[in-house]
Backbone and ligand atoms as CSV (ligand in chain L), in Angstrom:
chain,resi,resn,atom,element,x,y,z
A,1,UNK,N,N,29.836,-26.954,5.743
A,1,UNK,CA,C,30.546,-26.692,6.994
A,1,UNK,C,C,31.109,-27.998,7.549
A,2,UNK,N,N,32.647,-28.086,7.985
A,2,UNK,CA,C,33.043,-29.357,8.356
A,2,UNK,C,C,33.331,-28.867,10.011
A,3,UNK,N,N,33.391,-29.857,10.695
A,3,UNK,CA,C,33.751,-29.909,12.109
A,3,UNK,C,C,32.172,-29.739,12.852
A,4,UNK,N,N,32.365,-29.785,13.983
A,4,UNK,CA,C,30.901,-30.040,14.856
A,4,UNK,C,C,30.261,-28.700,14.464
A,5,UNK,N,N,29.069,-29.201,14.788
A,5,UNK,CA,C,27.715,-27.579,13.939
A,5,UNK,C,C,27.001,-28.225,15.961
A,6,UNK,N,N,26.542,-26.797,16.318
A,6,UNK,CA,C,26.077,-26.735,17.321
A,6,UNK,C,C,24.456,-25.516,16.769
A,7,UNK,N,N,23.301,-26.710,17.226
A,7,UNK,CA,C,21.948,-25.540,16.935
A,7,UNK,C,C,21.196,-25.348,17.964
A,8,UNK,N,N,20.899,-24.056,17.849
A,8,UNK,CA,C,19.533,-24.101,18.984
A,8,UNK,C,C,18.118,-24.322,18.389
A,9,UNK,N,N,17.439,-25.070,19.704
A,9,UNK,CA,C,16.030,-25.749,19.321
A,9,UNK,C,C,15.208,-24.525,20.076
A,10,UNK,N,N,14.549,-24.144,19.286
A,10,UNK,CA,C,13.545,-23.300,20.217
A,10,UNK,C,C,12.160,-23.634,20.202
A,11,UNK,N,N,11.683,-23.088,21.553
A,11,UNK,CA,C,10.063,-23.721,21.649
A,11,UNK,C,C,9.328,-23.425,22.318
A,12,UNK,N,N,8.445,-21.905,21.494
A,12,UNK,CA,C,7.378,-20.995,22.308
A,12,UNK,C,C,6.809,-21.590,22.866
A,13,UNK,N,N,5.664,-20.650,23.602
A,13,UNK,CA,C,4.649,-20.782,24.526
A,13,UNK,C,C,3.763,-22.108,24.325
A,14,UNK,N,N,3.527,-22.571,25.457
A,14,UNK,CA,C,2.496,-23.940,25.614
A,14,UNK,C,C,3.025,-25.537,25.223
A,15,UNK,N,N,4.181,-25.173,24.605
A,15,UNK,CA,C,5.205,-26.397,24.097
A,15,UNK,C,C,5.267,-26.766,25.472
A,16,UNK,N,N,5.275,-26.346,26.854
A,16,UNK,CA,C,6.020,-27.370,27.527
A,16,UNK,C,C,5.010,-28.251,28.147
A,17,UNK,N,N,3.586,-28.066,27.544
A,17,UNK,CA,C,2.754,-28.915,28.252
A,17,UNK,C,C,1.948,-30.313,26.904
A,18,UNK,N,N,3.123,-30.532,26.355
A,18,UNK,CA,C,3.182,-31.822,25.179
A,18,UNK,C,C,3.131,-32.754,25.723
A,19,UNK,N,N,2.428,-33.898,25.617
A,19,UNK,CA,C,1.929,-35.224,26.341
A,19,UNK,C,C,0.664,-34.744,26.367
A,20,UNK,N,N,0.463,-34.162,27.285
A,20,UNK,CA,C,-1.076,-33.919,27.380
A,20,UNK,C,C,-1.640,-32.521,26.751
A,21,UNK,N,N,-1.455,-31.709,25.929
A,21,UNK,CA,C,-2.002,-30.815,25.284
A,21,UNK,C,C,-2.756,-31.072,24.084
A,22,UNK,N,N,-3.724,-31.314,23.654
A,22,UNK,CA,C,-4.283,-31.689,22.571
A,22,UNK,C,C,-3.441,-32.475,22.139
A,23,UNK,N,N,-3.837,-33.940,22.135
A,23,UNK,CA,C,-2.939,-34.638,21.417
A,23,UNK,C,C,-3.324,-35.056,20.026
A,24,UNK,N,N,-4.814,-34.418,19.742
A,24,UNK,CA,C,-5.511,-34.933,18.600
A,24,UNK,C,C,-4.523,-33.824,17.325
A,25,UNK,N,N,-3.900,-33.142,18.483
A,25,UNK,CA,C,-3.071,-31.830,17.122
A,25,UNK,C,C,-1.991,-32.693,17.483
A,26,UNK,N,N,-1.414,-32.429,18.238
A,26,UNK,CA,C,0.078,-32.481,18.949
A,26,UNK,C,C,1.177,-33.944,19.231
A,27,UNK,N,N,-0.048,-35.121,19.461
A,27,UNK,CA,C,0.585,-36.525,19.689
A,27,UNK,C,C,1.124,-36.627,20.911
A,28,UNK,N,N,1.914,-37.257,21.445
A,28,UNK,CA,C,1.396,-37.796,22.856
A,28,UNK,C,C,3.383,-37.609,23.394
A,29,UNK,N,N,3.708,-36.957,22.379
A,29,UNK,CA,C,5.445,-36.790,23.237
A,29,UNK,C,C,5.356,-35.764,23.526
A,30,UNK,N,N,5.971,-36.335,24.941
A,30,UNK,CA,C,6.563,-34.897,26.040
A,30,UNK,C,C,7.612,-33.934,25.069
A,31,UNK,N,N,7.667,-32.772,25.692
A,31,UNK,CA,C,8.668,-32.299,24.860
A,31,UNK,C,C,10.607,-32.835,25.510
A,32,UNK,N,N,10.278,-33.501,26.089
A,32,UNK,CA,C,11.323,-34.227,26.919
A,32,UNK,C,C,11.855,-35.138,26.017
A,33,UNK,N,N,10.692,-35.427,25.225
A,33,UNK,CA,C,10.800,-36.965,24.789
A,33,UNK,C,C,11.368,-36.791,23.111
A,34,UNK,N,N,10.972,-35.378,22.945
A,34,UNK,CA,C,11.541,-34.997,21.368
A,34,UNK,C,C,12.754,-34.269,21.720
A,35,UNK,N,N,12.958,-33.810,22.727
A,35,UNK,CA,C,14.263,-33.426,22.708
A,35,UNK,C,C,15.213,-34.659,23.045
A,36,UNK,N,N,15.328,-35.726,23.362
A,36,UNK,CA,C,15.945,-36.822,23.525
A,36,UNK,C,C,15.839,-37.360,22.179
A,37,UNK,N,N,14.914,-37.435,21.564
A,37,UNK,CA,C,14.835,-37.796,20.040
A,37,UNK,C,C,15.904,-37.057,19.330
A,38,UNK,N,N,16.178,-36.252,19.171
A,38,UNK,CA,C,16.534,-34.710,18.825
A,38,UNK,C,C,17.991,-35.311,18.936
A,39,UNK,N,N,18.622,-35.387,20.116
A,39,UNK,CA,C,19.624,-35.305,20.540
A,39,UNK,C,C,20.807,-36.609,20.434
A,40,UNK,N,N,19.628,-37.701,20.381
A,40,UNK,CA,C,20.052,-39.511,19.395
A,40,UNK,C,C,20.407,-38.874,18.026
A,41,UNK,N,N,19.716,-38.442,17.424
A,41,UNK,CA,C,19.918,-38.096,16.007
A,41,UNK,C,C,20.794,-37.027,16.281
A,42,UNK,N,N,20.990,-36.646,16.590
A,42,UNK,CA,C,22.072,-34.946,16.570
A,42,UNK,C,C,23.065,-36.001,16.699
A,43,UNK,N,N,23.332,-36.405,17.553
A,43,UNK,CA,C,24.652,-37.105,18.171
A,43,UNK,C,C,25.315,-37.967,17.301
A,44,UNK,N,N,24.167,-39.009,16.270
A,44,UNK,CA,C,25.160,-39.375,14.572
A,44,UNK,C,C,25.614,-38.781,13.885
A,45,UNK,N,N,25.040,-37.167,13.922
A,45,UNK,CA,C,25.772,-36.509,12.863
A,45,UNK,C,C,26.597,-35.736,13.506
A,46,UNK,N,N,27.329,-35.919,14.646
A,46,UNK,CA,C,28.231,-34.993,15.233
A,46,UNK,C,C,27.521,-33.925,15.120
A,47,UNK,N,N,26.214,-33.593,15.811
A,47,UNK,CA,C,25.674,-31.785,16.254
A,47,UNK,C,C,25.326,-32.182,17.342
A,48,UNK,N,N,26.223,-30.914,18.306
A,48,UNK,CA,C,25.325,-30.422,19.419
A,48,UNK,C,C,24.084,-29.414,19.327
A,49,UNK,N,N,23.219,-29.709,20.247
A,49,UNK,CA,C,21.852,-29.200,20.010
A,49,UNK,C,C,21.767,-28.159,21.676
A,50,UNK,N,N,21.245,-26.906,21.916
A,50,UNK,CA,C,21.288,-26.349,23.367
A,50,UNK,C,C,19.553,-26.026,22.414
A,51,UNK,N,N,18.664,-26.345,24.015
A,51,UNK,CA,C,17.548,-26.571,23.786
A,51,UNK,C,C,16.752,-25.183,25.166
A,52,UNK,N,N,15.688,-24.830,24.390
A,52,UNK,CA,C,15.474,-23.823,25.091
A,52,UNK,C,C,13.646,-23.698,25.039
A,53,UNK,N,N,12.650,-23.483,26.076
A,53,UNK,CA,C,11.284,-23.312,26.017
A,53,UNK,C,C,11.040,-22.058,26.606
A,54,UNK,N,N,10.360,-21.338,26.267
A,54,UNK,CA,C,9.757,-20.669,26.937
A,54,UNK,C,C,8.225,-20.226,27.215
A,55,UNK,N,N,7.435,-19.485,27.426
A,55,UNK,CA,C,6.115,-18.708,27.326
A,55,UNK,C,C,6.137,-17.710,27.055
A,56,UNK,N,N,7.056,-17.023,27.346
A,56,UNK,CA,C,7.687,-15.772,27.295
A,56,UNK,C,C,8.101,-15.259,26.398
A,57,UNK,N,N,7.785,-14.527,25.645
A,57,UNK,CA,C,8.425,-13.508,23.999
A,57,UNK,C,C,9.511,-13.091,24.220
A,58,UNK,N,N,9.513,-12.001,25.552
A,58,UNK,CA,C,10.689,-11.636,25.636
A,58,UNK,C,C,12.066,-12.631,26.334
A,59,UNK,N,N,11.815,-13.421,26.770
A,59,UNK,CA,C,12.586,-14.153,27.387
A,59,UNK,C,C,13.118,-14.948,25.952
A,60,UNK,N,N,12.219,-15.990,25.371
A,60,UNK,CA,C,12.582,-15.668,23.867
A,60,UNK,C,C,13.681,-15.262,23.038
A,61,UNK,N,N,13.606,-14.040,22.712
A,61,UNK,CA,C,14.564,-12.995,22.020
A,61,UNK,C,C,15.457,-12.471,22.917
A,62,UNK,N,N,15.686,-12.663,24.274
A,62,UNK,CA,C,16.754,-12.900,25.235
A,62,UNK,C,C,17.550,-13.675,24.892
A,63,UNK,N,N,17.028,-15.002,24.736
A,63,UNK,CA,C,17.623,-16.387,24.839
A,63,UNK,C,C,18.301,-16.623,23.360
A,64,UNK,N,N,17.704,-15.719,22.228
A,64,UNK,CA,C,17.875,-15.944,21.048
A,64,UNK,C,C,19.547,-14.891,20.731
A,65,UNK,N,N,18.967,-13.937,21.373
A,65,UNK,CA,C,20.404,-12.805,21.236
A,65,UNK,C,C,22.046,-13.346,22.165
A,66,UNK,N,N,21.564,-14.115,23.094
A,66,UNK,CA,C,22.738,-14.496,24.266
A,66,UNK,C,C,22.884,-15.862,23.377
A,67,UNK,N,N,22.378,-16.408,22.615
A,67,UNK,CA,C,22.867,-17.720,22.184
A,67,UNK,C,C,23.322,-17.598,20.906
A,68,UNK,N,N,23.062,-16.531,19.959
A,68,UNK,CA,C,23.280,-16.397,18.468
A,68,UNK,C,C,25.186,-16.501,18.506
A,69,UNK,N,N,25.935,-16.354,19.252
A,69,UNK,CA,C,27.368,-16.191,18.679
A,69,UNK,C,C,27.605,-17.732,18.929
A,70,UNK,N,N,27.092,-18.777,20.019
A,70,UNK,CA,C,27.312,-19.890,19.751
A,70,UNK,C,C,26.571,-21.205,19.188
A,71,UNK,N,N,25.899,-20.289,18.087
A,71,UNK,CA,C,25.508,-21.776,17.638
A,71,UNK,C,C,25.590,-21.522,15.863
A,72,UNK,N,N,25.228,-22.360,15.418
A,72,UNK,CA,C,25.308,-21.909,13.347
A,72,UNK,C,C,23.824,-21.937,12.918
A,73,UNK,N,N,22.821,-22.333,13.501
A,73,UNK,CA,C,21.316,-22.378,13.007
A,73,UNK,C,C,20.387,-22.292,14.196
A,74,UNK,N,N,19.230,-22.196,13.936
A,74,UNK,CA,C,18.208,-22.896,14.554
A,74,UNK,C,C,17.003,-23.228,14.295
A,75,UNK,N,N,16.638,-24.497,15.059
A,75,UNK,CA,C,15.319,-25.356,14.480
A,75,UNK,C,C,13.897,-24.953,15.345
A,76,UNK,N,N,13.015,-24.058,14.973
A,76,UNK,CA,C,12.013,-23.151,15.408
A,76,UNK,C,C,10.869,-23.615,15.830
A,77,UNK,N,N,10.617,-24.265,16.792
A,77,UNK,CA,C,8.667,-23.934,16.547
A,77,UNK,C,C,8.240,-22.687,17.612
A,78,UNK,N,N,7.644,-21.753,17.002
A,78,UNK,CA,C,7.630,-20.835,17.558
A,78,UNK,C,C,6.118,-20.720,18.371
A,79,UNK,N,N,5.524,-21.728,18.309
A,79,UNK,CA,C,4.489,-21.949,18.650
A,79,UNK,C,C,3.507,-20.836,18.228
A,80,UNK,N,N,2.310,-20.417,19.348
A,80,UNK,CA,C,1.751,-19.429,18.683
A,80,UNK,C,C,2.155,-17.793,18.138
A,81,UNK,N,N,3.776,-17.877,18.626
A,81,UNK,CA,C,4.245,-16.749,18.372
A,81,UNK,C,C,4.655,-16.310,16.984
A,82,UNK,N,N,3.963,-17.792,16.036
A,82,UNK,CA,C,4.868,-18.145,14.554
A,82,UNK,C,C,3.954,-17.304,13.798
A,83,UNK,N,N,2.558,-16.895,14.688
A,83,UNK,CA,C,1.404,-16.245,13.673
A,83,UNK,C,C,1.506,-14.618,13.815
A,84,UNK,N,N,1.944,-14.493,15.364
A,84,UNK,CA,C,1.791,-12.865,15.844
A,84,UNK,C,C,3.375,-11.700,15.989
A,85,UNK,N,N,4.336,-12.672,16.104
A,85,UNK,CA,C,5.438,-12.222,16.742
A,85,UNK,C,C,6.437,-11.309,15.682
A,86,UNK,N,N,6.233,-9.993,15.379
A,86,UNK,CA,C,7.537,-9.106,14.671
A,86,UNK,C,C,8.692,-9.082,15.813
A,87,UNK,N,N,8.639,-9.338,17.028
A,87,UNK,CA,C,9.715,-9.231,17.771
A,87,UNK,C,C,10.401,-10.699,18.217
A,88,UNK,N,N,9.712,-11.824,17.584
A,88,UNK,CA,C,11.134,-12.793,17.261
A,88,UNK,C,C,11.479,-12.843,15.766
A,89,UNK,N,N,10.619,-12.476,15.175
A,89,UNK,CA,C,11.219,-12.092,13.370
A,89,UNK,C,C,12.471,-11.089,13.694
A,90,UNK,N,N,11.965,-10.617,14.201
A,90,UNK,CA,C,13.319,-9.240,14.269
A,90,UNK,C,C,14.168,-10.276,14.752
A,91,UNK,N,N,14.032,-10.783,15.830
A,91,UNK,CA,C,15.419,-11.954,16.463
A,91,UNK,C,C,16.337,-12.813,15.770
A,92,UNK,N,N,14.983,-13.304,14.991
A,92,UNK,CA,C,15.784,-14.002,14.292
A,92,UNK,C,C,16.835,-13.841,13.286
A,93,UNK,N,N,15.788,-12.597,12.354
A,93,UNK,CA,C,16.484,-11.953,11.239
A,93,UNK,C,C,17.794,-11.210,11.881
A,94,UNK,N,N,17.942,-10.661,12.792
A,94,UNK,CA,C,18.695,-10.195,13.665
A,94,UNK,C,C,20.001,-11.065,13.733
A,95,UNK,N,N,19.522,-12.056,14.026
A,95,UNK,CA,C,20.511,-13.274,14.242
A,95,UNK,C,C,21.632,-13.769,12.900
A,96,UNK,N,N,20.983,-13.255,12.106
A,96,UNK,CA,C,21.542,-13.644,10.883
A,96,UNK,C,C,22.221,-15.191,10.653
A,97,UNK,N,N,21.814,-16.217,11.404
A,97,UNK,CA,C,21.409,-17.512,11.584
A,97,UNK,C,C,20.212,-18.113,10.784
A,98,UNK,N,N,20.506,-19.100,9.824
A,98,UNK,CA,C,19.239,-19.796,9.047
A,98,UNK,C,C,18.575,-20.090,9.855
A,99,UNK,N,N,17.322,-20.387,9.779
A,99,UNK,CA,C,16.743,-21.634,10.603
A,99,UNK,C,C,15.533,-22.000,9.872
A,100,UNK,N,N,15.252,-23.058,10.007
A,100,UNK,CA,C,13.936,-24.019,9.769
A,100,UNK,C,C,13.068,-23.920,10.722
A,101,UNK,N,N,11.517,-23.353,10.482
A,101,UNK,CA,C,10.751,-23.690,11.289
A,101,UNK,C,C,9.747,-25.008,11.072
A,102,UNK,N,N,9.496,-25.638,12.018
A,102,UNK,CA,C,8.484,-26.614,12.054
A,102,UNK,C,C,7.712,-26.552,13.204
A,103,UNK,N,N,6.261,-27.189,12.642
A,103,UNK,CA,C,5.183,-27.622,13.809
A,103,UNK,C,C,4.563,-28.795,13.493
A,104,UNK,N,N,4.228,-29.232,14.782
A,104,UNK,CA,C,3.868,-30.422,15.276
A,104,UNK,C,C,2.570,-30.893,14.291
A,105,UNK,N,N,1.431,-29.772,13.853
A,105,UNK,CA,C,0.440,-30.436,13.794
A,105,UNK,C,C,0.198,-29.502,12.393
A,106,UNK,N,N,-0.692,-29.877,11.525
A,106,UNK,CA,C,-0.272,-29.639,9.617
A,106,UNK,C,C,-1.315,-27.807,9.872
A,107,UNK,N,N,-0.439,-27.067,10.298
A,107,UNK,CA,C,-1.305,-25.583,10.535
A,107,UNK,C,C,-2.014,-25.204,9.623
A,108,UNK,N,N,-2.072,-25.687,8.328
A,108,UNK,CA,C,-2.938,-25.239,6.957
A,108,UNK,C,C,-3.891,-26.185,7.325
A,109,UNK,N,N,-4.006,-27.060,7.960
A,109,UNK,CA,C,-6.201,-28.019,7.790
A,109,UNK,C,C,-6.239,-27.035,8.979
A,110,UNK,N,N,-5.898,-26.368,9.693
A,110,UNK,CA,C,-6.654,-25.878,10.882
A,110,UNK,C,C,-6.940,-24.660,10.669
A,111,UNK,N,N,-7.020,-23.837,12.315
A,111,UNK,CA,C,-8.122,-22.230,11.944
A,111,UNK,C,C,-7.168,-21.393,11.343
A,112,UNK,N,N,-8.081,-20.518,10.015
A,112,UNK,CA,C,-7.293,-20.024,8.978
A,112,UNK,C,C,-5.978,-18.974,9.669
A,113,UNK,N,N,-5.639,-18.104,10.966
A,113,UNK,CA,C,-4.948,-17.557,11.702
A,113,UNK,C,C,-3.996,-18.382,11.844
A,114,UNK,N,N,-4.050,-19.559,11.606
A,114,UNK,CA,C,-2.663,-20.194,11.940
A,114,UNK,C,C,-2.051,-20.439,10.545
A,115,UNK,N,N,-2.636,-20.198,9.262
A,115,UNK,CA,C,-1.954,-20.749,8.169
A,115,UNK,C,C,-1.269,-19.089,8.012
A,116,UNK,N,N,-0.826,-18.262,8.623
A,116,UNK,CA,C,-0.113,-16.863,8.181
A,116,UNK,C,C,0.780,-17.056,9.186
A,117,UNK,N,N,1.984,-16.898,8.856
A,117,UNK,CA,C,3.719,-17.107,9.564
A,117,UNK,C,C,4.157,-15.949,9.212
A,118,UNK,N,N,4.526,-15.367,10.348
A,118,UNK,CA,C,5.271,-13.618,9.796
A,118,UNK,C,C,6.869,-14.249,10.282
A,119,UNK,N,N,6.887,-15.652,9.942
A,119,UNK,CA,C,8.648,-16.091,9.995
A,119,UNK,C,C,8.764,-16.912,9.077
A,120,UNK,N,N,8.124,-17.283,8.012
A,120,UNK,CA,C,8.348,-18.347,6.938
A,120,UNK,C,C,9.445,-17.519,6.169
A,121,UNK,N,N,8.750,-16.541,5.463
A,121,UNK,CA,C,9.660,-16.214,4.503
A,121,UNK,C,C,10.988,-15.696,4.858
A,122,UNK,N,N,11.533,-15.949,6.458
A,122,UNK,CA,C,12.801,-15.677,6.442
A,122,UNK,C,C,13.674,-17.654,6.452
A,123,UNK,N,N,12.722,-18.167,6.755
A,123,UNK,CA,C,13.254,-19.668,6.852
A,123,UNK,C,C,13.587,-20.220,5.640
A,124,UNK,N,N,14.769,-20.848,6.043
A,124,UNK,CA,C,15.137,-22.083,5.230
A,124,UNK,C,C,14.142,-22.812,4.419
A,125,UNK,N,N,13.221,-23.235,4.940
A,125,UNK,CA,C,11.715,-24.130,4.737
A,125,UNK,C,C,11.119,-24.335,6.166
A,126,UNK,N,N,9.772,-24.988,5.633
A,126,UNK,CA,C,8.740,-25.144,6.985
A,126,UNK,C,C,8.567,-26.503,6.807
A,127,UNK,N,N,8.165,-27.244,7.897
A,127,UNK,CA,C,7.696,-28.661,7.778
A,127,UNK,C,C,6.501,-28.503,8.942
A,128,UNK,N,N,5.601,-29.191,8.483
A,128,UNK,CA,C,4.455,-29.193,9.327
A,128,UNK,C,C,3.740,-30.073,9.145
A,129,UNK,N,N,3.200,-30.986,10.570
A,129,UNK,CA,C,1.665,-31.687,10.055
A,129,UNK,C,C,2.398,-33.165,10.606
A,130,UNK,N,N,3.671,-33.222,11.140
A,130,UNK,CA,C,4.333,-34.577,11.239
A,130,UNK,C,C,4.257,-35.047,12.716
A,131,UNK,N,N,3.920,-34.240,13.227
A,131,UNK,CA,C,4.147,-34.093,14.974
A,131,UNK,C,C,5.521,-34.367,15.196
A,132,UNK,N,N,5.650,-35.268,16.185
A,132,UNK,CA,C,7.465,-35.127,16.841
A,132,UNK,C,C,8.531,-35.623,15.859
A,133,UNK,N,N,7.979,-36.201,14.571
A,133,UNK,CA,C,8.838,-36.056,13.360
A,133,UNK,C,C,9.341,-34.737,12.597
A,134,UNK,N,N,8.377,-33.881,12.922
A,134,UNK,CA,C,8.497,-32.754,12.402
A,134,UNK,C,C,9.803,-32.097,12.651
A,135,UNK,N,N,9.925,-32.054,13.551
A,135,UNK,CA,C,11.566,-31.909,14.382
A,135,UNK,C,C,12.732,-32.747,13.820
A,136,UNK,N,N,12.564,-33.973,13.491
A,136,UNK,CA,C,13.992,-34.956,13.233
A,136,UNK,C,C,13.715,-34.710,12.064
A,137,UNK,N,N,12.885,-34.029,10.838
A,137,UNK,CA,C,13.018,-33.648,9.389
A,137,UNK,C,C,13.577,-32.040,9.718
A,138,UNK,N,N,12.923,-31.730,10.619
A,138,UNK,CA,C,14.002,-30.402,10.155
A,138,UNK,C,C,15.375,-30.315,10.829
A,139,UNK,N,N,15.567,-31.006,11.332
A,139,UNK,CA,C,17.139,-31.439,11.877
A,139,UNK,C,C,17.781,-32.152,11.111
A,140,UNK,N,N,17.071,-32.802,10.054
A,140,UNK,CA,C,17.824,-33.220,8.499
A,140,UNK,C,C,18.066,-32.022,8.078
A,141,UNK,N,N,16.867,-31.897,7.656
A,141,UNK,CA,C,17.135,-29.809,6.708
A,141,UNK,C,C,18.109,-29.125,7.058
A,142,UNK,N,N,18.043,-28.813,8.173
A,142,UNK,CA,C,19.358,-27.760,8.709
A,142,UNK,C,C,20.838,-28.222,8.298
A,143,UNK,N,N,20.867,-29.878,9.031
A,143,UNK,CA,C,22.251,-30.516,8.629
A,143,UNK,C,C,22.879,-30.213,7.451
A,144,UNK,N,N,21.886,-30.581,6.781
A,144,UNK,CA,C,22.274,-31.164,4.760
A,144,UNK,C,C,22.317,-29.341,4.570
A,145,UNK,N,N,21.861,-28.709,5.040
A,145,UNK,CA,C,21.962,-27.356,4.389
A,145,UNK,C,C,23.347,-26.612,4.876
A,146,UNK,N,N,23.546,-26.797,6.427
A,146,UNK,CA,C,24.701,-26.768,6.882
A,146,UNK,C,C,26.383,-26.900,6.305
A,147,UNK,N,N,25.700,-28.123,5.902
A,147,UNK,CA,C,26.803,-29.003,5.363
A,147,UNK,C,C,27.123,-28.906,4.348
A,148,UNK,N,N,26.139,-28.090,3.660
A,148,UNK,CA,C,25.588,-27.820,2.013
A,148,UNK,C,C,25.688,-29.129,0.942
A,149,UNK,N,N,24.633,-30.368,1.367
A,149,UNK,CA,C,24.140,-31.043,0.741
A,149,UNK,C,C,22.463,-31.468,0.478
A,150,UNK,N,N,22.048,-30.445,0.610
A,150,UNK,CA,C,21.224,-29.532,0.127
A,150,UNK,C,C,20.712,-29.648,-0.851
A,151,UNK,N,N,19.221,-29.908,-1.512
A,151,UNK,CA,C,19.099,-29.789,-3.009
A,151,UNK,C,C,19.466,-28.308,-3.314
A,152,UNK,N,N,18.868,-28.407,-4.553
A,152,UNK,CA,C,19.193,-26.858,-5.399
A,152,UNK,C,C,18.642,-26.002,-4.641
A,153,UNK,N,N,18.841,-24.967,-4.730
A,153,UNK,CA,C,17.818,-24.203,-4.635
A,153,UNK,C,C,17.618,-23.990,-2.632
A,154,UNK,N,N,18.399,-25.105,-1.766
A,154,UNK,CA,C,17.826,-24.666,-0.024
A,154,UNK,C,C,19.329,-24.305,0.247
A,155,UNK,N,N,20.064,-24.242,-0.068
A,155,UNK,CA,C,21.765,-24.219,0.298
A,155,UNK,C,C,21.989,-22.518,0.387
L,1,DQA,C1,C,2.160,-25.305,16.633
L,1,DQA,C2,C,1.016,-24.703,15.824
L,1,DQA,C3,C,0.614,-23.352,16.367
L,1,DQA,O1,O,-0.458,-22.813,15.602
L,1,DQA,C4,C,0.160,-23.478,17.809
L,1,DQA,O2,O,-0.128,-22.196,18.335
L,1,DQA,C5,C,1.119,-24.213,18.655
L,1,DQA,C6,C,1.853,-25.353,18.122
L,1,DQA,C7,C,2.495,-26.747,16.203
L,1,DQA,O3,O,3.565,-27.225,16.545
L,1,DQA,O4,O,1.679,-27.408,15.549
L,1,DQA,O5,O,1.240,-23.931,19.854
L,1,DQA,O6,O,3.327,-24.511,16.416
């Protein structure tokens, strides 16, 4: 894809209390502070990024349906909604928009309920276990896939 790529960042429940939420999972950036990360790096590769939190499921798949005609992807942490939620799978899949999900903290060493994603197998790929890197690798992913420079096989 040539010309500006615009994605949405999404970021379930409890994301907005990063800095101080378990940082022994999570690390010590606000989510203020990764979306400014986010948005340095977006801004070299010519992408706009519209950034969105909620707690809310349905607000969520609100935000996901009113934003799907303007953007080309999106970069997911769906927080705990990544283990329980058929009604942002439906959103997403709905959306017919790729997206990459990632999380902050490596969900396979932790409690076995978090290593089952009823949204992996519609994603691009998952990255996990990096904390607020986790985000600027899958904002590579999306790009290069975008752009379709891509290894084999993610394009
Ligand atoms: C998380 C992992 C989830 O299991 C958890 O419910 C979160 C954050 C992460 O980024 O590591 O809220 O998505």
């Amino acid at each position: 894809m040539r010309g500006p790529i615009r994605i949405g960042v999404l970021n379930g429940p409890n994301l907005n209390l990063l800095g101080r939420r378990e940082p022994h999972h999570y690390g010590t950036h606000t989510l203020a502070e990764i979306e400014s990360l986010l948005r340095e790096r977006a801004g070299l590769d010519d992408v706009s990024l519209v950034f969105f939190q909620s707690n809310d499921e349905g607000e969520i798949v609100d935000w996901l349906q009113a934003n799907t005609d303007s953007v080309q992807a999106w970069l997911v942490n769906a927080a705990a909604l990544t283990h329980t939620s058929v009604a942002l799978r439906d959103a997403l899949a709905g959306s017919g928009r790729p997206f990459v999900e990632v999380h902050l903290s490596n969900v396979f060493a932790r409690e076995s309920f978090r290593h089952t994603s009823v949204l992996s197998d519609l994603a691009i790929g998952v990255i996990a276990g990096f904390r607020a890197s986790s985000y600027l690798f899958g904002l590579e992913a999306l790009v290069r896939h975008l752009r379709g420079s891509g290894e084999a096989g993610t394009e």
